[in-house]
C-alpha positions in Angstrom: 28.0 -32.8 -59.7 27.1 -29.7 -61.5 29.5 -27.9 -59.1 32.5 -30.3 -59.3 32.3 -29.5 -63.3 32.6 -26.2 -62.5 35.7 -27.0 -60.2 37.2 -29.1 -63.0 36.2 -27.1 -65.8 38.6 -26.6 -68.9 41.6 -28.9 -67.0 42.5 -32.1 -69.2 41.9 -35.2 -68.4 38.3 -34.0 -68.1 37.1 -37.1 -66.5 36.0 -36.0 -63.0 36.6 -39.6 -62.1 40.7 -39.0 -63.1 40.7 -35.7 -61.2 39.3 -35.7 -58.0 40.1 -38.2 -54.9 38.5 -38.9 -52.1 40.7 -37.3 -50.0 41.0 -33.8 -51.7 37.1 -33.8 -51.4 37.1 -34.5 -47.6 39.3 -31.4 -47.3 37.8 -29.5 -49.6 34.2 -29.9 -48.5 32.6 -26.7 -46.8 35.8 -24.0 -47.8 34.7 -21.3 -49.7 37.6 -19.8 -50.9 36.3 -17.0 -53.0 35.1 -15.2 -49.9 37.3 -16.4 -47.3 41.1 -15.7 -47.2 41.3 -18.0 -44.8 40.2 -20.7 -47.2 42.0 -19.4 -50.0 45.2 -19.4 -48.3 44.9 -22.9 -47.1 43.5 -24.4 -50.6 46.6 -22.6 -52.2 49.1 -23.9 -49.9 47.3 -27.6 -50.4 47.7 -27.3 -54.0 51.2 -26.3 -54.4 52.7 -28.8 -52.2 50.4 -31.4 -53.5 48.4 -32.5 -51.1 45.3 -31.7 -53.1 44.4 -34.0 -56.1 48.1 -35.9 -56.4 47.2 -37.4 -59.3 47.0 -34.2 -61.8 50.6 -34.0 -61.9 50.9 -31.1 -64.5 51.6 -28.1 -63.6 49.1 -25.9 -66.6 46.3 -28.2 -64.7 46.8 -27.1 -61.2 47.4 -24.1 -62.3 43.9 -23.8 -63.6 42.4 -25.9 -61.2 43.4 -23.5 -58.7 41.9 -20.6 -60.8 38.8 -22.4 -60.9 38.4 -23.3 -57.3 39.3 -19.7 -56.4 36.7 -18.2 -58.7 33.9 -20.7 -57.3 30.6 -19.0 -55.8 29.8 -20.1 -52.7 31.0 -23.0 -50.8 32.0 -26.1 -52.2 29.8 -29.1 -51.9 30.1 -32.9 -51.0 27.4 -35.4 -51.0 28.3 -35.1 -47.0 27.6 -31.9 -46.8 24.6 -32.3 -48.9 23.1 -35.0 -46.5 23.9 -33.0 -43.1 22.3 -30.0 -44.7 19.2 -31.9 -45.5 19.1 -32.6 -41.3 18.7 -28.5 -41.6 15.9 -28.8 -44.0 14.5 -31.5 -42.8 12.3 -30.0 -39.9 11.7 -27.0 -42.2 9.7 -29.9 -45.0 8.2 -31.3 -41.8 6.5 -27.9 -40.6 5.4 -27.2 -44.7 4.0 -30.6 -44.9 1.2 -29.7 -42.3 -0.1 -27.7 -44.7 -1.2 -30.3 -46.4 -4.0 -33.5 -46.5 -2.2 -36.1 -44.6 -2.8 -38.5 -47.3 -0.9 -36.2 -50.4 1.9 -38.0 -51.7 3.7 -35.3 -53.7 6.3 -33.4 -52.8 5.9 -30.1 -51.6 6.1 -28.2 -54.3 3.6 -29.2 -57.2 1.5 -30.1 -54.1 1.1 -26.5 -52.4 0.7 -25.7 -55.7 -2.0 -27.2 -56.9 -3.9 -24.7 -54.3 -2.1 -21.1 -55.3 -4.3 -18.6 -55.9 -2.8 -15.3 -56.6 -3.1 -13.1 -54.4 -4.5 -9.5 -54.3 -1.3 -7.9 -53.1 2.2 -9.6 -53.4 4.1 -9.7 -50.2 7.1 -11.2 -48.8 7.9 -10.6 -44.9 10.8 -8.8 -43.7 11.6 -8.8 -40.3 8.5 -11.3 -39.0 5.0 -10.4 -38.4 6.6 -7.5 -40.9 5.1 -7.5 -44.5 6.1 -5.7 -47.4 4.8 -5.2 -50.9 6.5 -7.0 -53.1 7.8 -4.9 -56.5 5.6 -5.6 -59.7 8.7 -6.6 -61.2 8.6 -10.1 -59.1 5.0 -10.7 -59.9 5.5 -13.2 -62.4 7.1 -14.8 -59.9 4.9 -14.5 -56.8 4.5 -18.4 -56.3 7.7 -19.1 -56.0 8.8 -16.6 -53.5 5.6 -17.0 -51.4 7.4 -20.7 -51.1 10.3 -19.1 -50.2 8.8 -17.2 -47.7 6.7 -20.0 -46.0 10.6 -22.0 -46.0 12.2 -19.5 -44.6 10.0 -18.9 -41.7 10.1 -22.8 -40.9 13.9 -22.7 -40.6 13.7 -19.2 -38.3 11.4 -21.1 -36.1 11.9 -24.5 -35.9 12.4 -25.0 -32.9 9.4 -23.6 -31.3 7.0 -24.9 -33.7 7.8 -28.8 -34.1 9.9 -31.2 -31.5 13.3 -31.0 -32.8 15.8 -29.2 -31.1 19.1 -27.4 -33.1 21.9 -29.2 -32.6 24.0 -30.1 -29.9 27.0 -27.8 -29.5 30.2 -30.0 -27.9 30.8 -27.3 -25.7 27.6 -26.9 -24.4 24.4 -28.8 -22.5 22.2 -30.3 -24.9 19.4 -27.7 -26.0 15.8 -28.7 -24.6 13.3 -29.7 -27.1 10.3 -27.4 -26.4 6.6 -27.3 -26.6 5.1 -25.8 -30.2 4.0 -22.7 -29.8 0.5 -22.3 -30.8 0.8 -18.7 -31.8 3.6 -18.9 -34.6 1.7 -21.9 -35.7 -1.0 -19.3 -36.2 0.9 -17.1 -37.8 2.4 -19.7 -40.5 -1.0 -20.3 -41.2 -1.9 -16.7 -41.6 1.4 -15.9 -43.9 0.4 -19.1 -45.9 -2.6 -17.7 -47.0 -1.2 -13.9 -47.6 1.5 -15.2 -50.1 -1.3 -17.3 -51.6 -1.4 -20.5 -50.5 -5.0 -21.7 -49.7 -5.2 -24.9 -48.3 -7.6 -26.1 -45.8 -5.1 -26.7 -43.0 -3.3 -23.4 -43.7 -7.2 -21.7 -43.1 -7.3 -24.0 -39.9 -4.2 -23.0 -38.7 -4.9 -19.1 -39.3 -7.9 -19.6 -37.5 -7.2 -21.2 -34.4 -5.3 -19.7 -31.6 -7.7 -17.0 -29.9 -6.3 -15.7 -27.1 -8.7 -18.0 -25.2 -7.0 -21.1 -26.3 -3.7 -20.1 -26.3 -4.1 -19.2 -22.3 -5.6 -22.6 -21.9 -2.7 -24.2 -24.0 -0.2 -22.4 -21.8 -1.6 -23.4 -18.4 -2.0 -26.6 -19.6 2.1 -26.8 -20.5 2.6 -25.8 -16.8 0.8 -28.9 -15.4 -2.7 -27.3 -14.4 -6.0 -27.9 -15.0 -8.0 -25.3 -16.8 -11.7 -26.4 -15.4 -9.9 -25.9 -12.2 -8.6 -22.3 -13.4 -10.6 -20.9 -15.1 -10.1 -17.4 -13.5 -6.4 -17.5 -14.4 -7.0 -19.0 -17.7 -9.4 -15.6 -18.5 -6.7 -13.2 -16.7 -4.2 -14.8 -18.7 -6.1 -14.1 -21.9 -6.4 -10.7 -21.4 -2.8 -10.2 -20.9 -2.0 -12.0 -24.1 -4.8 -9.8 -26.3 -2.6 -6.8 -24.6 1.0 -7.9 -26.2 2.4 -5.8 -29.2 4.8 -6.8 -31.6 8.3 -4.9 -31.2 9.2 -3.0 -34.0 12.2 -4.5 -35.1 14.8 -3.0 -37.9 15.5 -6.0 -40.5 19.7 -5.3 -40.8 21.9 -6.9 -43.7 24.0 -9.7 -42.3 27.6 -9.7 -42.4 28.7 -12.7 -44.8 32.4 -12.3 -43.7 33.8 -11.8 -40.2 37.9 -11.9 -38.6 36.8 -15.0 -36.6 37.0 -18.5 -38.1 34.7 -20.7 -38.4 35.6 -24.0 -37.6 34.2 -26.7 -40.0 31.6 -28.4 -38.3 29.4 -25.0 -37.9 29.6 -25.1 -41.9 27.2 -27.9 -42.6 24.0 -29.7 -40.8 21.5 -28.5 -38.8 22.5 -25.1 -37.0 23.8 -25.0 -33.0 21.4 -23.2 -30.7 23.9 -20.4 -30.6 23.9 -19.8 -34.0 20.4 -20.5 -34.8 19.5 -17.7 -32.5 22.3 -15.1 -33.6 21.4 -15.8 -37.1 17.5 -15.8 -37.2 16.2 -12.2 -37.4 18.1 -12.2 -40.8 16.8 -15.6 -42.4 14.5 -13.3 -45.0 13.8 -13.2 -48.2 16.4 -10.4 -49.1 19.7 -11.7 -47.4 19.2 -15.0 -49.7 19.2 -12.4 -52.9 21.9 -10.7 -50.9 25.0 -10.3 -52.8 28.2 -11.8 -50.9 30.2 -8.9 -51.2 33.8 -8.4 -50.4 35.9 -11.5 -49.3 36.8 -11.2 -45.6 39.0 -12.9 -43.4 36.4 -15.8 -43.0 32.8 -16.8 -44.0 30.0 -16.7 -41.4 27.1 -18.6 -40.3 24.8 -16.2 -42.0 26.6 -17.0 -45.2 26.7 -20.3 -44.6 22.9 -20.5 -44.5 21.8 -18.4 -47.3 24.4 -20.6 -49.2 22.0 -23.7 -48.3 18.9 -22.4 -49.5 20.3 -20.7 -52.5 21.6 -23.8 -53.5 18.9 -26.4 -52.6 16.5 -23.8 -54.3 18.8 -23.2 -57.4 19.1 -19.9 -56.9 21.4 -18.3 -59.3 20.5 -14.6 -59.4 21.7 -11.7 -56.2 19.0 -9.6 -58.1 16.5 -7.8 -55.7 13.7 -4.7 -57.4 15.6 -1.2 -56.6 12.6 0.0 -54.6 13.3 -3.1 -52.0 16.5 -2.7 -51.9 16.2 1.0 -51.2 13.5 0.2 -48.7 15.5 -1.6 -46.9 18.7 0.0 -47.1 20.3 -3.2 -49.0 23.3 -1.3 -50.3 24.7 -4.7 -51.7 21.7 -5.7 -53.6 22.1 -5.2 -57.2 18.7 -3.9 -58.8 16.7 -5.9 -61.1 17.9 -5.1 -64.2 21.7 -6.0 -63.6 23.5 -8.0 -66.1 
């Protein structure tokens, strides 16, 4: 609702109920024609021949209609798009909710909470298994983006962690639902207690998983029993305490791109493709990120960090200077900008 006012803001009649259609909302949905001159080309041409909103006949109107939907941030919102995006969240709350006693009825939130304790050193993670101090000036703050943090690593790994699967692209075979991975289920835990969060399950989590257990889990998965392996199980073990971490350089996404991209990749739960092309850069700063230049077309990475800023009510593109400069974030205003 909030961005619909914007839409209509300053056009008379101000009822949004004597503005807006059903129709110009079905076409509208998704565009974001302040980035994409894709969008904004279409959107104009809608509006001048009248296709859009038919029943604000005078011209001053659409004229400042048109200004307004021009100048909007981000992309603009239906109550469709709002429930297909919540099939994105919605494995995301399921993996968060594990943190917590199965019998806690609040949401997620107040709930996680009710068990922060802040912690020595403030930290966000940037790329994954990656942690970085986080600048005194966020400290007041810390809670709310150790939340963040814990979200964004359920939507970067979904689909190893809990059985749902991205969705189906119509072009391609339907992606297999996997096994969760015991070791980022570890890992979860162990980030939920760095950013501060100390529930029980969360020290559970962070402390299961030895290499023992997840050799036995994996032979296990292949149809095997481990009392009748329990060589390979041991050998397997071994290998696993061996693996290191690639260093891997966190890069800016691009929030614009020449390609277009089609409507349906806009909103919902991600395609396989795009979930994996986009998830080395679901991290704290690409969501504070600023959009930058508009570009022939939006992309999925803009797309996303569109969702979370605005299920989160994000408002600010504010990151400290000394994480910007750390990681090379040339579009990240610092701090202190107006």
């Amino acid at each position: 609702m909030r961005s619909w006012k914007t839409i209509c803001y300053n056009i008379e009649p101000s009822s949004l109920a004597s503005i807006v259609d059903e129709a110009s909302v079905r076409q509208l949905q998704a565009l974001a024609p302040g980035t994409s001159r894709s969008d904004a080309f279409s959107v104009t041409a809608l509006l001048q021949d009248g296709t859009f909103f038919p029943g604000l006949r005078i011209p001053a109107a659409r004229a400042q209609l048109l200004t307004n939907i021009m100048s909007f941030d981000g992309m603009i919102p239906s109550l469709f798009t709002f429930f297909e995006d919540l099939k994105y969240l919605e494995p995301a709350a399921k993996i968060l909710r594990k943190l917590l006693p199965e019998r806690e009825k609040r949401s997620l939130w107040p709930a996680l909470s009710a068990y922060y304790f802040t912690p020595a050193r403030s930290i966000f993670e940037c790329p994954q298994g990656q942690f970085n101090n986080l600048d005194p000036a966020w400290s007041a703050d810390a809670k709310m983006r150790g939340y963040y943090v814990l979200w964004l690593f359920a939507l970067r790994n979904f689909p190893e962690m809990i059985n749902i699967a991205p969705r189906k692209d119509p072009t391609k075979s339907k992606p297999q639902i996997v096994e969760p991975n015991p070791r980022l289920w570890r890992e979860f835990g162990s980030l939920t207690l760095k950013v501060g969060f100390r529930t029980p399950a969360a020290e559970a989590l962070a402390s299961q998983g030895t290499h023992q257990e997840l050799a036995s889990k994996i032979i296990q998965q292949q149809g095997f029993q481990v009392e009748h392996n329990r060589d390979a199980v041991e050998d397997l073990s071994l290998l696993l305490a061996r693996l290191r971490r690639a260093n891997v350089e966190y890069s800016p996404p691009a929030f614009v791109a020449d390609d277009v991209l089609s409507a349906y990749r806009r909103y919902g739960r991600p395609f396989e493709e795009d979930h994996h092309n986009d998830k080395d850069v679901l991290f704290l700063p690409t969501i504070y990120q600023e959009a930058g230049e508009s570009g022939g077309d939006i992309t999925t990475a803009f797309r996303k960090r569109h969702m979370f800023r605005s299920f989160f009510a994000i408002t600010t593109v504010c990151l400290p200077s000394t994480v910007a400069s750390m990681l090379g974030l040339t579009r990240i205003r610092p701090l202190n900008c107006p």
